[in-house]
N, C-alpha and C positions, 0 to 999 in steps of 0.2 A: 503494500500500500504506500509506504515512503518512496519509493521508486516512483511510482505512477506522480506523486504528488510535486516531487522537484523536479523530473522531466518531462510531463506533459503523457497525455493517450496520444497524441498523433506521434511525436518521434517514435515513442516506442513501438506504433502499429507499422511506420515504415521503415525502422531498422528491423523488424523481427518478419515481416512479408519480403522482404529487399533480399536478406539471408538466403530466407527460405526460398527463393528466386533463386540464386545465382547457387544454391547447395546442391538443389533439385537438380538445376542441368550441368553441376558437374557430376552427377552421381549418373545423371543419363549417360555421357559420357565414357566415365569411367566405367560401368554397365558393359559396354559394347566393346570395349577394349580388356576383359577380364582374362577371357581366353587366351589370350595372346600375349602377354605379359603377366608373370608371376605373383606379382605383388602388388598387383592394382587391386584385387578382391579387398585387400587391407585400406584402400584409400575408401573404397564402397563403402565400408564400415564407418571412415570417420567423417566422411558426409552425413551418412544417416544420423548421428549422433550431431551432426553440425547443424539438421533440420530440426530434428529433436530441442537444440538448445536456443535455435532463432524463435523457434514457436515457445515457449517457456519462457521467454526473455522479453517479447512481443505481445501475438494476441491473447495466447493463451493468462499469461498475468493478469490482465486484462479483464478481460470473459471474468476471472476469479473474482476479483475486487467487485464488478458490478454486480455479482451473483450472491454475495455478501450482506 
């Protein structure tokens, strides 16, 4: 709730969508390249957790507080 309150609902809804944007299509990305490279399946994972953290950080916050 502190959070929300010194920086506002809008930055937070367009840094945590902004994320979740640019996570999603490196994970597309890196999806299509697993096969072929050893160690890309390992980046798949810190994308998904990089989604995971833009949404948490974002709307999901968010959604909480006004649900409250």
């Amino acid at each position: 709730g502190l959070v929300i309150e010194r920086i506002g609902r809008r930055p937070l809804l367009i840094f945590g969508f902004s994320s979740m944007a640019v996570f999603f299509s490196l994970l597309t990305v890196f999806l299509n390249f697993q096969d072929s490279v050893s160690w890309v399946p390992y980046l798949s994972y810190i994308c998904i957790l990089a989604v995971i953290a833009g949404f948490c950080s974002g709307p999901g916050n968010i959604h909480q507080a006004t649900c409250l």
